[in-house]
C-alpha positions in Angstrom: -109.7 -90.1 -16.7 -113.4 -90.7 -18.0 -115.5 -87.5 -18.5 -117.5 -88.1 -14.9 -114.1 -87.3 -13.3 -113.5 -84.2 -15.7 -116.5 -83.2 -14.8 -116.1 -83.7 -11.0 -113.0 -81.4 -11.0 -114.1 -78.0 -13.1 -115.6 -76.4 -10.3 -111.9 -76.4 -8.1 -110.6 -75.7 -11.6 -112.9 -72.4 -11.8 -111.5 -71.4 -8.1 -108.4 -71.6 -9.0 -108.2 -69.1 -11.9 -110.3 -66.4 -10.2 -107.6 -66.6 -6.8 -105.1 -66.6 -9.2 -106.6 -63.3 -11.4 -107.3 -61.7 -8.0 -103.4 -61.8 -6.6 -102.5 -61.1 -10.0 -104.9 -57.9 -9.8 -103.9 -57.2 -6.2 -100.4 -57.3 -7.4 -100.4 -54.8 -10.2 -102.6 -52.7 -8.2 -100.7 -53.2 -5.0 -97.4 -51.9 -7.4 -99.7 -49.4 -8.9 -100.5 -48.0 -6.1 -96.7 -47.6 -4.6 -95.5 -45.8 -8.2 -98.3 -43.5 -7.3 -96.8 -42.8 -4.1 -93.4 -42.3 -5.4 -93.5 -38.3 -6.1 -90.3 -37.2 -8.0 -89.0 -33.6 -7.1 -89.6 -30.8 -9.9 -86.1 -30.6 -10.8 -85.8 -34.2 -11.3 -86.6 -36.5 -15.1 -86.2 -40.1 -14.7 -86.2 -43.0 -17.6 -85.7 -46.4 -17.8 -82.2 -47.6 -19.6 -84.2 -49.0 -22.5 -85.9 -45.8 -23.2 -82.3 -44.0 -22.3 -81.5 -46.0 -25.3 -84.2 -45.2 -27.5 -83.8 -41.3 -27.0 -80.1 -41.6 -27.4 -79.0 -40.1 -24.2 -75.6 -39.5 -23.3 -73.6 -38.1 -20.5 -69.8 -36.4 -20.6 -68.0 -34.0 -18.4 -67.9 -30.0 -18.8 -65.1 -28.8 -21.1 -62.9 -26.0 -20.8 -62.4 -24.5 -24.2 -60.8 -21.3 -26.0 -63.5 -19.7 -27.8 -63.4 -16.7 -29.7 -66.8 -15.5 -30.6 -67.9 -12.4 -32.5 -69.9 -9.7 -32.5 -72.1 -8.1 -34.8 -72.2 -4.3 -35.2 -73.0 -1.1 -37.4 -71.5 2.0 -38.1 -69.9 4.8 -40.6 -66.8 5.2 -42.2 -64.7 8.9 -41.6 -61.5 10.3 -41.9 -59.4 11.4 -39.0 -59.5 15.6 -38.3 -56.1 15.9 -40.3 -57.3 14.1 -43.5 -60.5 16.5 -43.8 -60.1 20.3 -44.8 -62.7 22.6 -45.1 -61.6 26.0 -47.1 -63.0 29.0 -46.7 -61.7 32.7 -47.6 -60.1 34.9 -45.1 -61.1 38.1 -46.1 -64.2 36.9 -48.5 -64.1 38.5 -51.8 -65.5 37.4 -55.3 -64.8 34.8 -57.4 -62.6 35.3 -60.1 -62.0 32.2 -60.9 -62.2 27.9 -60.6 -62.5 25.2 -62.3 -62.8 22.2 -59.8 -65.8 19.8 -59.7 -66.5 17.5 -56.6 -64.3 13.9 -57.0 -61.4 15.7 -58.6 -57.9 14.9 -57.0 -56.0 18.0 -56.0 -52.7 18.1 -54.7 -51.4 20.1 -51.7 -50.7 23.5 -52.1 -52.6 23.3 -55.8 -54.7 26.4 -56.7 -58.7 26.1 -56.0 -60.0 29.3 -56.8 -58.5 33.0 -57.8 -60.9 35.6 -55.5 -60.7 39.2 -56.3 -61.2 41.8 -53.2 -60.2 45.7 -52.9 -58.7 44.8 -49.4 -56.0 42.9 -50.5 -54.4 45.9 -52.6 -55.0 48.0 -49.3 -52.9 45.4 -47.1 -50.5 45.4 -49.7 -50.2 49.2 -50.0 -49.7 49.7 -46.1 -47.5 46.8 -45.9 -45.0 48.7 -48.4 -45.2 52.2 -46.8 -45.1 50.9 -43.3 -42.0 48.5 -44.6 -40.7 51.9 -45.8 -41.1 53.9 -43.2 -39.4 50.9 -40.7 -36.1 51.1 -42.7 -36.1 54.7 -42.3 -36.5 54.1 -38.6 -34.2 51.5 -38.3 -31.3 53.9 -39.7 -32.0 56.7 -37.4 -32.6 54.0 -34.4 -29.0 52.9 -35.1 -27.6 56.5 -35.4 -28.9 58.1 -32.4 -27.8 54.9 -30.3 -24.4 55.6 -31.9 -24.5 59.2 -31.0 -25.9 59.0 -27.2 -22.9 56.4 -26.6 -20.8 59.1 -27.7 -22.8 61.9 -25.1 -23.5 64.0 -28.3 -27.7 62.9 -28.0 -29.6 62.7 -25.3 -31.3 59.9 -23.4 -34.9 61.7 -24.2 -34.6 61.9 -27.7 -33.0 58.5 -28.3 -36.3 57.0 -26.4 -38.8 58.7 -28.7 -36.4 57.6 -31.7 -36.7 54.0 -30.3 -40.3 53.9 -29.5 -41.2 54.8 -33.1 -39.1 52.5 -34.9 -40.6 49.7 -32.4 -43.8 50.8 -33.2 -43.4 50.4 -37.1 -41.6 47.4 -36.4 -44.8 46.3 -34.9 -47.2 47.5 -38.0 -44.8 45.8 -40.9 -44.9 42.8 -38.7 -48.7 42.6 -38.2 -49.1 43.2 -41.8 -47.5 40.6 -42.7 -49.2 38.1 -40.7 -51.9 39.4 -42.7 -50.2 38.8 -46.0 -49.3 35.3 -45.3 -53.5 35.2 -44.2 -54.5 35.9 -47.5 -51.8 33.8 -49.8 -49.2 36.1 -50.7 -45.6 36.2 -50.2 -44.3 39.1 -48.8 -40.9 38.6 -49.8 -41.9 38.7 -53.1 -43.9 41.9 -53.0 -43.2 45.0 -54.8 -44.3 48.1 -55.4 -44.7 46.6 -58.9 -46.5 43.5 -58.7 -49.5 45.0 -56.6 -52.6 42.4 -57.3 -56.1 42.1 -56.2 -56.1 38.9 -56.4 -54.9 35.9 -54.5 -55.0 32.5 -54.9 -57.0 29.8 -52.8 -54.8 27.0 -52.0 -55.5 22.9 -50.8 -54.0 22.9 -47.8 -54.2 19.2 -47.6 -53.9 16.3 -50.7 -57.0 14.7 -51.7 -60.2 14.5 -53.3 -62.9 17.5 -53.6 -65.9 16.5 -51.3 -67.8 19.2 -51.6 -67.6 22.6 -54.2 -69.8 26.0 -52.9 -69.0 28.5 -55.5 -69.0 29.5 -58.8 -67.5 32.7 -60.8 -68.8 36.0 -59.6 -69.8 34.8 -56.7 -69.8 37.1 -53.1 -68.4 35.0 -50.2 -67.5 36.2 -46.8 -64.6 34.8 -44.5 -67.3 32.5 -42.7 -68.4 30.9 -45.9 -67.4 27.3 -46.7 -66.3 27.2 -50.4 -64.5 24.0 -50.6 -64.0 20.4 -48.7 -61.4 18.4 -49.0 -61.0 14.5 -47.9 -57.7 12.4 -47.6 -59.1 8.4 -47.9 -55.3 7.1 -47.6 -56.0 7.4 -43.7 -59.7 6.0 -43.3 -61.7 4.6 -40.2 -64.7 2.9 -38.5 -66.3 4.7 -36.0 -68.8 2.0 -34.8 -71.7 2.2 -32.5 -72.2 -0.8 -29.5 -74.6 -0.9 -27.1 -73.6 -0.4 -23.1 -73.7 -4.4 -22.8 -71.2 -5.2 -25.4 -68.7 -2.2 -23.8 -66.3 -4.9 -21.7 -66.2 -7.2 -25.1 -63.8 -5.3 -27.1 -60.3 -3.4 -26.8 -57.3 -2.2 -28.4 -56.0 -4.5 -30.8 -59.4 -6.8 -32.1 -59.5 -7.3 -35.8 -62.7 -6.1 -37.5 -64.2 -7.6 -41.0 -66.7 -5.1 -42.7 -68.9 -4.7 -45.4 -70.4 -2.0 -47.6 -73.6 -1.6 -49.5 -74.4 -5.3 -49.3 -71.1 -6.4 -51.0 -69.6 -9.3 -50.5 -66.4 -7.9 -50.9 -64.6 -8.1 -47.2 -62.2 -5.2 -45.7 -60.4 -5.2 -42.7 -59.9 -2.9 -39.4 -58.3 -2.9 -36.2 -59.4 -1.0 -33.2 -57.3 1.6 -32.3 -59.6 3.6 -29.4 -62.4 2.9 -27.6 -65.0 5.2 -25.9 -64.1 6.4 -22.5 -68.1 7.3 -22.1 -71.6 6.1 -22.6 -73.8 8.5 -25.0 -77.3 9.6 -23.2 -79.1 6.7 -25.7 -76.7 3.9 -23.9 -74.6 3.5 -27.1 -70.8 3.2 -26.8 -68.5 4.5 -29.5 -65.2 2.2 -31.2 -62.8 3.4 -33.7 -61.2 1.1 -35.4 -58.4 2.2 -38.3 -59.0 0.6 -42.0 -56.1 -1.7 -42.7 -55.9 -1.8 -46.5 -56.7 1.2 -48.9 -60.0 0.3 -50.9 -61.1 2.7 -54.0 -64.7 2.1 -53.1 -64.4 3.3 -49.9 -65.7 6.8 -48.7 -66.5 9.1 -45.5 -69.9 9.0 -44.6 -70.7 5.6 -46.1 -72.8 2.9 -43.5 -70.6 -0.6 -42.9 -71.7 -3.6 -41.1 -68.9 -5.3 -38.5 -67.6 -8.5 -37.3 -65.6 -7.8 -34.4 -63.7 -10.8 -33.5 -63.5 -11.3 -29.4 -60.2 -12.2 -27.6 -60.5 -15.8 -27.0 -60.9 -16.9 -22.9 -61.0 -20.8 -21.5 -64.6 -21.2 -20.4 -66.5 -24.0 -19.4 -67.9 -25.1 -22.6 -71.0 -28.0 -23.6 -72.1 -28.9 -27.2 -74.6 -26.4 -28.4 -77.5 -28.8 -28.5 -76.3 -30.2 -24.6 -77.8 -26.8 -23.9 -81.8 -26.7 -23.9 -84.4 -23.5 -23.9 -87.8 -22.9 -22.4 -89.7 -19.7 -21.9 -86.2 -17.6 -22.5 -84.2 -19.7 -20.2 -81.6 -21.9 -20.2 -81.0 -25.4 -18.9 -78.5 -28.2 -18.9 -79.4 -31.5 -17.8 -77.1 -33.3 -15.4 -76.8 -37.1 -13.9 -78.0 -37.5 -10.6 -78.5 -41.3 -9.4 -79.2 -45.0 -10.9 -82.2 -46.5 -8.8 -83.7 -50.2 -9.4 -87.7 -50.4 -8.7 -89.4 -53.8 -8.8 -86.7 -55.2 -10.7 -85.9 -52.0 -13.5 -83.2 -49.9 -13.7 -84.0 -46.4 -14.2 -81.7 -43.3 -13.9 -82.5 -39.7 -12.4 -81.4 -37.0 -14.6 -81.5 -33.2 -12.9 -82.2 -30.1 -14.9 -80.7 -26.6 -14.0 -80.8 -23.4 -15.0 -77.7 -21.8 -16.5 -76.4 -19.0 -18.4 -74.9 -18.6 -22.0 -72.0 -17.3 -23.1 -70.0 -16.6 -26.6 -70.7 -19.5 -28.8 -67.9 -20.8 -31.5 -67.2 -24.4 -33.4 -70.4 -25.6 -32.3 -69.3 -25.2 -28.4 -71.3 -22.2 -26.1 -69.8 -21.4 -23.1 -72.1 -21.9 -19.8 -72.2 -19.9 -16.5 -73.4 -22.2 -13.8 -74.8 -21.4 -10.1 -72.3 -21.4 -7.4 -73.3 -24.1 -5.7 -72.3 -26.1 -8.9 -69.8 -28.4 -9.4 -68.3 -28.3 -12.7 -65.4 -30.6 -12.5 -67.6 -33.4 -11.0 -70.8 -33.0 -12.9 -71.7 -35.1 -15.8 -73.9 -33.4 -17.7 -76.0 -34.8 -20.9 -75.0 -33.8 -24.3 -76.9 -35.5 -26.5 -80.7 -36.4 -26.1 -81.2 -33.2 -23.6 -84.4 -32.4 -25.5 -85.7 -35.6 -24.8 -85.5 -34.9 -21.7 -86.9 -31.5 -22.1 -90.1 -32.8 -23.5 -90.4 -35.8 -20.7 -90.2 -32.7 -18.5 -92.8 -30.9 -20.1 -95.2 -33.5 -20.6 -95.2 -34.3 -17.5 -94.3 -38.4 -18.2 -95.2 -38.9 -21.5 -91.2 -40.5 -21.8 -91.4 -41.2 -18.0 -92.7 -44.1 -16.1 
């Protein structure tokens, strides 16, 4: 063709093009146009499969797992009412003697302090008259009984015999209540052993907590002179809040810590709080498993209790996704071709957590839910998340 004809044929050339540009146009506007019409639900993320590949999503069903999770808490180490004695005097007097400083070990029944007081020789005095006067009592008792069974006393004068030597009986009996109060043995007391001074005795075996007194010193039956702590028998009495009440019972196992060591003891709950205090705190008490020399009352721990373990419906950690202090799952909904692409709807809801262990959290789902039928995404969810948020920055 000679460059006349060429020539003859650009303008139909130039036609061509432009109809062809403007279906093209009309075309992509015309799909445009129907994407825009397409509004997708609020619950609803939707991707194509190649950028499903590229964010690496993947679906799987809800698992039910045993998890054991734990929980964190604080609280003091103490001794149980038997394993703590406070001493005090009875009758007060003064010091006389001690020698004990606070950490010594005393046995039980070893001597704490010698107190002097002018009462005790009183007690003992009456004690040995009134003891006395009771045998002398006790004879005639038994020979005026003797006597009225033989109709040579009367009934009157056998009465006033008995009510005196009941009486005494009475006095000597008191007084050696009293005796026994103060540390000394009336069946070793004598009219020649008299003494004004007792001796204070640990009623328990342990270690001195606490020491109040020194020689000379006044004390009165109210005042505390010594305290005494058994540690064989230690435990935890930890604090919870009301939330955590239904998470532990008899029988958990309990790891502590003291002072920021990294030395680990062990405890097992042995009661729990049958009340909530008025600041919402619940109280556990938990009995220390192995004696531990660095272990004392009164010292602050920090505890792991160790939940019973329960099958729950269980995802991967990461499956699980969080915005503004919620929680959300993502879940497969539908597969759906437009103009020739695949895509895939993916539904978010709102759940709940649960204990968390091996990487797994346990989920608490709406009612309306089913969990044996749902596929829900487990990895890539915050992909998903951020399409979500952005509004379709990863949609189409």
């Amino acid at each position: 063709m000679n460059n006349m004809s060429i020539n003859r044929f650009l303008p139909y050339l130039h036609c061509a093009l432009i109809i062809s540009l403007f279906v093209s146009c009309n075309r992509n506007k015309t799909a445009a146009v129907n994407a825009e019409e397409e509004i997708l639900p609020e619950d609803i993320v939707e991707m194509r499969y190649d950028q499903i590949k590229v964010a690496g999503i993947d679906t799987a069903s809800v698992e039910f797992r045993l998890l054991a999770g734990t929980l964190k808490v604080n609280g003091i180490i103490s001794v149980a009412p038997e394993s703590f004695a406070t001493v005090c005097a009875p009758l007060g007097g003064f010091i006389k003697s001690t020698n004990l400083l606070p950490g010594d070990a005393v046995r039980k029944g070893q001597t704490l302090a010698t107190i002097d007081n002018q009462e005790f020789v009183d007690i003992q005095e009456n004690y040995l008259e009134a003891k006395s006067r009771m045998e002398y009592a006790e004879a005639e008792f038994k020979r005026h009984s003797d006597l009225f069974r033989e109709d040579v006393y009367s009934e009157k004068n056998l009465q006033q015999v008995t009510a005196d030597y009941k009486s005494l009986k009475a006095h000597v009996s008191a007084l050696e209540q009293k005796l026994e109060l103060i540390g000394i043995n009336q069946a070793d007391l004598t009219e020649d052993n008299i003494s004004r001074s007792v001796q204070l005795r640990s009623p328990i075996a342990g270690y001195i907590k606490t020491v109040n007194v020194n020689i000379g010193k006044s004390v009165s039956a109210t005042d505390v002179l010594f305290e005494i702590v058994n540690t064989d028998n230690l435990f935890l009495e930890l604090t919870l809040f009301e939330k955590d009440a239904g998470k532990v019972s008899t029988g958990q196992k309990i790891s502590f810590f003291i002072n920021n060591e990294t030395e680990e003891h062990t405890a097992v709950i042995t009661q729990t709080g049958r009340s909530v205090d008025a600041d919402k705190a619940f109280k556990v008490y938990a009995a220390v498993t192995k004696g531990c020399k660095n272990l004392l009352p009164g010292m602050y721990v920090n505890a792991i209790i160790e939940k019973f373990g329960n099958e729950v419906p269980a995802l991967p950690s990461d499956a699980i996704v969080s915005f503004d202090d919620k929680h959300y799952i993502f879940t497969f909904d539908r597969n759906k071709d437009e103009n020739g692409d695949e895509f895939t709807e993916y539904r978010i809801i709102e759940v709940r957590k649960g204990m968390t262990a091996g990487g797994y959290t346990e989920i608490i789902v709406p009612e309306n839910f089913d969990i044996r039928k749902a596929k829900v995404v487990i990895r890539g969810a915050y992909n998903l998340l951020s399409a979500k948020k952005n509004a379709g920055e990863m949609a189409c």
